[in-house]
VOPAGU-2260 file (C-alpha; in pm, 1 decimal, decimal comma):
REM VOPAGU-2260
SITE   aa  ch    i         X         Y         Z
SITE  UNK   A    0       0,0       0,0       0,0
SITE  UNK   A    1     136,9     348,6     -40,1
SITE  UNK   A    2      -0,7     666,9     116,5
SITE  UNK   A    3     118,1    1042,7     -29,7
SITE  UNK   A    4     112,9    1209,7     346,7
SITE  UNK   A    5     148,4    1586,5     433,9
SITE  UNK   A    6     230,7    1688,6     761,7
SITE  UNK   A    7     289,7    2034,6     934,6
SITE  UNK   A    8     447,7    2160,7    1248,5
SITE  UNK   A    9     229,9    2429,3    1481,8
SITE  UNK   A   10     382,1    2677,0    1718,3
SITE  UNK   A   11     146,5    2913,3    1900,1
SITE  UNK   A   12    -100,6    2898,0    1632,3
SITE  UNK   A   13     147,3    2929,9    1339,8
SITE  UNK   A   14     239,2    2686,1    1119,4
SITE  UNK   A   15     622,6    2684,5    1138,9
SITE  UNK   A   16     726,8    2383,0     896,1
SITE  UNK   A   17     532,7    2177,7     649,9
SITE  UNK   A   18     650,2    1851,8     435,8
SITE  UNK   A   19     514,6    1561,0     244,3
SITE  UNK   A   20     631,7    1180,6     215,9
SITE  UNK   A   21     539,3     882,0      59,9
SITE  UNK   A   22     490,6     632,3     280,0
SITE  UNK   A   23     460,4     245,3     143,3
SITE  UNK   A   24     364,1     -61,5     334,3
SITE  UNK   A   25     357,6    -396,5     325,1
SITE  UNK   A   26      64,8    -621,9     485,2
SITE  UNK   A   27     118,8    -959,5     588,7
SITE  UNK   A   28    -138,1   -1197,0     686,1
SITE  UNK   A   29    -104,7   -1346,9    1052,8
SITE  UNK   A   30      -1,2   -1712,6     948,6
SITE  UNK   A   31     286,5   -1529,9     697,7
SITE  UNK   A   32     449,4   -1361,1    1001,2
SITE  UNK   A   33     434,8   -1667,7    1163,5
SITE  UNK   A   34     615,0   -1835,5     862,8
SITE  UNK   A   35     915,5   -1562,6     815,8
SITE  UNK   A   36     969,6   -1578,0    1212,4
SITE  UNK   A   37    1028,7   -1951,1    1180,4
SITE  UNK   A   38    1237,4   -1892,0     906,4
SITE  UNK   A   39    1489,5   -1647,4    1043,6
SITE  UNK   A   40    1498,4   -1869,5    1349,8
SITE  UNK   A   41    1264,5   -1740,5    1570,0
SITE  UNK   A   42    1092,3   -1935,4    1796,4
SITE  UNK   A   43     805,2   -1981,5    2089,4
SITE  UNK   A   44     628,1   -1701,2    1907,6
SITE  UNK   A   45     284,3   -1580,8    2087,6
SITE  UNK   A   46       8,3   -1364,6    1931,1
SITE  UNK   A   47    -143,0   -1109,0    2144,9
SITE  UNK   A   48    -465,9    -855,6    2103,0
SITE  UNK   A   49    -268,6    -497,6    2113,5
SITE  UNK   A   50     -46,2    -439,1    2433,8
SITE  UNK   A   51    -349,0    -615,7    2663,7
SITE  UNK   A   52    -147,7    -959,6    2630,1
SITE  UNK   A   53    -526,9   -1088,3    2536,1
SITE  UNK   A   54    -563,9   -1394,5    2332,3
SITE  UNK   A   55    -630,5   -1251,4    1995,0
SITE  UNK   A   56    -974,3   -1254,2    1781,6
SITE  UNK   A   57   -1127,5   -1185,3    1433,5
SITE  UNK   A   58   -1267,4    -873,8    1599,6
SITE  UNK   A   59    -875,2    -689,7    1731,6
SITE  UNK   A   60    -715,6    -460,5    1491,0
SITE  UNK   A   61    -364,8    -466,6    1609,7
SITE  UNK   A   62    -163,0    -762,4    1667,7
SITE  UNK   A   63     166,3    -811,2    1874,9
SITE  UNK   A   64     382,9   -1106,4    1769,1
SITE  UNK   A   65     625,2   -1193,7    2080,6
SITE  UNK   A   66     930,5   -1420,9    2031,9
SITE  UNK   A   67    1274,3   -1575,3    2117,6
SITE  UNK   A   68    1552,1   -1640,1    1888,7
């Protein structure tokens, strides 16, 4: 995916700098993390709802893959 962003920098009400960037991503699917961990050697990997340490669900929008190598 890539995004053309603009962002600006405020000081007491002025806008003191302003730039734009082109920001590209990459989305992986859970089970393809899980794949390229195991491939670089990573083991014991747990998947986690956000920061909560929650068991994750269909319904969480951020994921935190935890590991040992």
């Amino acid at each position: 995916m890539t995004q053309q962003i603009r962002v600006a920098l405020w000081r007491a009400g002025q806008m003191i700098a302003e730039e734009e960037h082109t920001v590209q991503e990459s989305l992986y699917f859970r089970n393809e993390v899980l794949l390229l961990l195991g491939q670089v050697g990573f083991r014991d990997v747990g998947v986690y709802a956000g920061y909560s340490g929650a068991v994750m669900t269909s319904e969480q929008t951020m994921v935190i893959f935890v590991a040992h190598k």
